[in-house]
N, C-alpha and C positions, 0 to 999 in steps of 0.2 A: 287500541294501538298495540304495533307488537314491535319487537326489537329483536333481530333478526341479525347473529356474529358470524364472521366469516374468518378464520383464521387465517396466518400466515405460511410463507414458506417454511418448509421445514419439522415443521410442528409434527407429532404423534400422538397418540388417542390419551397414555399419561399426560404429556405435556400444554394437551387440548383442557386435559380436564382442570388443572389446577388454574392456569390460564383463564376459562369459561368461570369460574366459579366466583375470581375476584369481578370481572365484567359482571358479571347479574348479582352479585350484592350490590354493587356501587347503583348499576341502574334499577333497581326491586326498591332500592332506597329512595331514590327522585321520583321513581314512578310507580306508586305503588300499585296500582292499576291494571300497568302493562305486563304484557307478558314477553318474557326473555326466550329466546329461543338458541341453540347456535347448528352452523350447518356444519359438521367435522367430513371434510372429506381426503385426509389426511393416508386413510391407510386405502383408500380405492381408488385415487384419483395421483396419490403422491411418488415420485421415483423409488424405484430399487435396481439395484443391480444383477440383471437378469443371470449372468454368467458368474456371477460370484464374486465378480473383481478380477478377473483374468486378465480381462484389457489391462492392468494397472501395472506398470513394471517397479517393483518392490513391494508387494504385496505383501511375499512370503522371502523376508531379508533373509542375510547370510547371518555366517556367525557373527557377533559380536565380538570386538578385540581393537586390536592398534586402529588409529582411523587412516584411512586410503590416504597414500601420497596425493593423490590426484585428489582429492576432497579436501584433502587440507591446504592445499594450493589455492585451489579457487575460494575456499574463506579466508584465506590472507588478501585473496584481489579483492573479494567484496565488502573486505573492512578497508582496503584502500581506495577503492570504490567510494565508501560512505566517507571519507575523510583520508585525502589523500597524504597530508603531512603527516601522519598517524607516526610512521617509522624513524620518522626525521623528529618528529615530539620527544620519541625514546632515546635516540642521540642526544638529543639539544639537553636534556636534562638527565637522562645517565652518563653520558659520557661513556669511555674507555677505561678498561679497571688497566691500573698500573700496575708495575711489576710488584709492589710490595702490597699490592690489595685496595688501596686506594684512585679515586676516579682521577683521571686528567682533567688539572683544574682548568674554570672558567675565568673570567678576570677578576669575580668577586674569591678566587681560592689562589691569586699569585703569590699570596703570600708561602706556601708551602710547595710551594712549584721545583725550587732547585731540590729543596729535602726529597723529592718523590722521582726526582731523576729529569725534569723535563724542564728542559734549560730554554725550550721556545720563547718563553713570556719575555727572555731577556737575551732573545735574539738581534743581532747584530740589523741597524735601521737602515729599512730598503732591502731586507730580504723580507720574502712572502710566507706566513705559515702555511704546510701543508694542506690543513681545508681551505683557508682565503684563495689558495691557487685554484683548487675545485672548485666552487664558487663562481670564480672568476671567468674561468674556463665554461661553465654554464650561462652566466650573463653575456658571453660571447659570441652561443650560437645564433644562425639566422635564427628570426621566428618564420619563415618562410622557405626551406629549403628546396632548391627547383623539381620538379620531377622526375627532369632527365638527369643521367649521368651522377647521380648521388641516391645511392641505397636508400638512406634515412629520408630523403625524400619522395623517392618512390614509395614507399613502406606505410608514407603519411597520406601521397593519395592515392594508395591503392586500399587503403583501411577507413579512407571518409574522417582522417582525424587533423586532417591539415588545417583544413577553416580554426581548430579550438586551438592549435599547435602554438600560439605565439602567446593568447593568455595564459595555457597552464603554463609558458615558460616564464612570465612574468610575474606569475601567484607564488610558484614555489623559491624562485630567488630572490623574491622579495619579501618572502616571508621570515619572521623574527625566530621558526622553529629551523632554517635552515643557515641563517647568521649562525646560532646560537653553535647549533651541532659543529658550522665550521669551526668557529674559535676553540672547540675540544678539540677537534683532531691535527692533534699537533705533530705526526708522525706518518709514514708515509702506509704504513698497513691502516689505519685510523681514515688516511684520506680515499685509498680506494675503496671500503667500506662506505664512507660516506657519496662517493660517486657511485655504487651503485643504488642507494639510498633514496637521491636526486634521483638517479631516471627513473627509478623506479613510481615516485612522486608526481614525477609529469607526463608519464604513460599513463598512469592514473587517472591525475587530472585532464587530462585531454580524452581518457572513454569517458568518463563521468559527467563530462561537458559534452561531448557529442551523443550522452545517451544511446537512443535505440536505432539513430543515425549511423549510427560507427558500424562496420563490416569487418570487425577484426578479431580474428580464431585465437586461441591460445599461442601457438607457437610463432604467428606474428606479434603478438604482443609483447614475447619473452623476446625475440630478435630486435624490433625496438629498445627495450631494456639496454640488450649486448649494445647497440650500436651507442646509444647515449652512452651509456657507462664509458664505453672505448672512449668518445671524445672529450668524457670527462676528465681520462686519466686514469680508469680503473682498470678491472682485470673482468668484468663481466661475473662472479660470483656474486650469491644475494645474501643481504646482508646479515653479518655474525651474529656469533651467541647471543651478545646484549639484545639484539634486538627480536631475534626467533625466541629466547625464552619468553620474551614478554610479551609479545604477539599472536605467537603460535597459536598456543591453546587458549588464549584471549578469542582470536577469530573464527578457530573453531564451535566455540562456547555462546557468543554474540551476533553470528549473521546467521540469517538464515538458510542460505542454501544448505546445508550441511543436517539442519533438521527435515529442510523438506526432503534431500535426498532420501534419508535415513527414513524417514518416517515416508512419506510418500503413499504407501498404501495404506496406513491405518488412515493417515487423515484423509484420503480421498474418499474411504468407505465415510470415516465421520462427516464428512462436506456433503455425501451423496444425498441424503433429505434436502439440505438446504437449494443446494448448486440444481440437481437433479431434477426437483419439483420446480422452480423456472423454465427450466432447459425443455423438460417435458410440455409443461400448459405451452410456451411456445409452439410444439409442435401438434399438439395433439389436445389446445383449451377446449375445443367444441363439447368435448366428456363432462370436462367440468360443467361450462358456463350454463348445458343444458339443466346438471344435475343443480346447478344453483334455483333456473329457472323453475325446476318442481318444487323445490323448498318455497320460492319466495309464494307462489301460486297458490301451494295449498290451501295457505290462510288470505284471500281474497282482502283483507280488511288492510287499512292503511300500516304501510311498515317502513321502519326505520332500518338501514340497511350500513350496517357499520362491518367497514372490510380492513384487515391487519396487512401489510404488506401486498404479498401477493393475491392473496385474496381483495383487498382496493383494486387491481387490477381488472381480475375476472372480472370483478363486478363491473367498471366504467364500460368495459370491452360487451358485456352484456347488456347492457340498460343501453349502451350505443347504439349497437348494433340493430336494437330490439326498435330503440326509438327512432334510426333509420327506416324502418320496415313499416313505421305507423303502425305500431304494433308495441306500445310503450308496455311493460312490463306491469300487470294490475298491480294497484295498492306500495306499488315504491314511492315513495312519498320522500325522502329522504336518503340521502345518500353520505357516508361519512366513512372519508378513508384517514389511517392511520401508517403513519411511515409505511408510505408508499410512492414506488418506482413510476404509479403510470404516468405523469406531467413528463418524466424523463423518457420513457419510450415512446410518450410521442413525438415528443421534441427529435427525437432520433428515427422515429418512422418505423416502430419497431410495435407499436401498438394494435392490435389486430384489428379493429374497428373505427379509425379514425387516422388520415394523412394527416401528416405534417401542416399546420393552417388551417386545415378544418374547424368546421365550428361545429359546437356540441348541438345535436339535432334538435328539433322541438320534439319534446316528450320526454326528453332528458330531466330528471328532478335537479332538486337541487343539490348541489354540491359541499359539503363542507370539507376541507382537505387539513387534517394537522399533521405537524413536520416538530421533528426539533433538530436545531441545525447543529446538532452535535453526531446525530444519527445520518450517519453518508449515505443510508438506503430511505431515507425519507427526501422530498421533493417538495415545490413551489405549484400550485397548480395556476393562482388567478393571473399571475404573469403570462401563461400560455394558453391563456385565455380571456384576451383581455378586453374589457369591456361585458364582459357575461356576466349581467348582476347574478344567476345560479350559485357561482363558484366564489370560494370562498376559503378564505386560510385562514389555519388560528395554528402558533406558536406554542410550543408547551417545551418548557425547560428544567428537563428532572435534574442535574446538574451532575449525571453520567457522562462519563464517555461512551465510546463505541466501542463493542457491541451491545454492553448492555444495555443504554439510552434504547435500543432497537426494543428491548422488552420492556423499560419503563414507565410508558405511558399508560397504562390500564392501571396501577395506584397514584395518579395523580387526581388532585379534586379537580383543576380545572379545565381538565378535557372534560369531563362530566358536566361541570356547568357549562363548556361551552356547546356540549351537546344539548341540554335541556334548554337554551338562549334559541337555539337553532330548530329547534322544536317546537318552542312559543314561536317563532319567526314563522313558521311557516305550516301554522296553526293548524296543525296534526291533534288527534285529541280522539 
């Protein structure tokens, strides 16, 4: 019997080896017998970037120094993006520094309210404070503006953001971080601050709801802002020091664009094994699958054929394709894939050897497929395949996350014994 490893994407001849070495202790140990083999075809079959990375724009960055206006902009939207009250949080609990260095209290700070100059709290009843008016002024607009004859609602559908337009109006005014902010802004520089704050908040809310749906450019989005701000009461400016100190380089630091910008071409060179050996056997498997073909053939005698990611792939696609042809592939006796994509391109029709509904041909061996569902690039196969006593899942939970979970099945015991179960099963010997 022989055991016969297939790597995954991405992998290199170091990476192959330290990789191979844990795999045939663990199987040298169960079988002592057997012999372990692996197929590396990593540096002849694997991507590179033929032109050096030219195609890549940022390859070779500028200088390093202040970050782009226009880069820091868009990490302010995609930390309002991920959490639209974000800016209104920083209001609602810093407040407005007072003339003597102190915040504009809230109502657990009235006590020192006339001391600090701010006579609002003990405002004459039946006048409205400054933010409650803003506020106010926001729980007022339609959630529906027509789309004739009113800007803000042309704006809403001509950006695809109309349909979201009435619940982010209703999340952000009725949210505790935008009460809170109003009851600080007790003055009237404080309150158009905080109306731009607000639209800002629900422009937000509303890309973030309409995701990849939404059709709206940067400087729709900033005219939005203007238009809400106007009806709040504001003056269209975005909002002050308080809240760009804390934000600023916060959003710069914490979303991503800003590193993919930046970074952009190293990581596209570092993604290129991974991304690029997909992208390739897609276009161009026949290379590979034959080159599997000679490996497995060699050694005519029964083999056990255990494939990592992309490599589970090649293989289904070959032993398919093969067993199509009546033309079952000598001595595959077993078949054992490891977080692997293929159940998921088939299910997609992306699989080279097998439509969508298809059933796995006769000649096909058996299947054993493990997943751990923490690994995004491992898959389900017996669901999509159902009823095929061949196919077969087994679960392994190294209690990683992703990515690494994607490397830690080969030190787990019980992928090994569910291989050696699988092997009495289907009395290989």
């Amino acid at each position: 019997m022989r055991f016969l490893f297939v790597h995954g994407t991405g992998v290199r001849r170091e990476r192959h080896d330290r990789l191979f070495a844990q795999v045939r202790e663990r199987l040298t140990a169960r079988f002592p017998g057997a012999a372990v083999d692996s197929c590396y075809w990593g540096d002849r079959f694997g991507a590179t970037l033929g032109a050096g990375g030219r195609s890549v724009p940022g390859l070779r960055p500028g200088p390093q120094g202040t970050p782009d206006p226009v880069d820091a902009e868009t990490a302010e939207w995609a930390l309002l993006f991920a959490d639209p009250l974000c800016e209104l949080r920083v209001l609602a609990e810093a407040g407005w520094a007072a003339a003597g260095g102190r915040d504009v209290p809230g109502d657990e700070d009235a006590g020192y309210a006339e001391d600090a100059g701010y006579d609002d709290v003990f405002a004459m009843p039946g006048v409205q404070a400054a933010g409650g008016r803003v506020l106010a002024l926001l729980e007022g607009l339609p959630p529906a503006p027509p789309r004739t004859g009113d800007e803000l609602g042309a704006l809403l559908h001509g950006t695809g953001l109309v349909a979201g337009f009435a619940a982010a109006l209703d999340s952000t005014a009725g949210s505790a971080e935008a009460v809170r902010a109003a009851t600080r802004a007790t003055g009237e520089p404080q309150a158009r601050e905080l109306a731009t704050a607000l639209a800002r908040a629900v422009t937000a809310a509303a890309l973030a709801g309409a995701t990849d749906e939404a059709d709206c450019t940067g400087a729709e989005r900033d005219r939005l802002v203007e238009l809400l701000t106007t009806r709040l009461g504001g003056d269209g400016r975005v909002p002050g020091a308080r809240v760009a100190a804390v934000l600023g380089r916060l959003a710069l630091r914490v979303t991503t664009q800003p590193l993919l910008d930046a970074r952009r071409g190293s990581l596209t060179v570092g993604a290129t094994p991974v991304l690029g050996d997909i992208l390739r056997y897609q276009s161009r498997g026949l290379e590979l699958r034959d080159f599997l073909h000679a490996r497995i053939t060699a050694d005519p005698g029964p083999t056990v054929l255990i494939g990592h990611s992309l490599g589970g792939i090649a293989l289904v696609d070959l032993l398919s394709l093969a067993a199509a042809r009546g033309e079952a592939v000598p001595g595959a006796e077993l078949l054992v894939t490891v977080g692997s994509q293929a159940p998921y391109l088939y299910e997609l029709g992306a699989l080279t050897a097998l439509e969508p509904g298809a059933k796995l041909p006769y000649g096909f061996p058996r299947w054993l497929n493990v997943y751990d569902r923490h690994d995004v690039l491992s898959y389900l196969a017996a669901p999509v395949f159902p009823g095929d006593p061949r196919v077969t899942d087994h679960e392994v939970r190294s209690r990683q996350p992703f990515p690494a979970c994607h490397s830690a099945y080969w030190k787990q015991d019980s992928l090994y014994e569910r291989i050696e179960q699988a092997v009495t099963e289907a009395e290989i010997g």
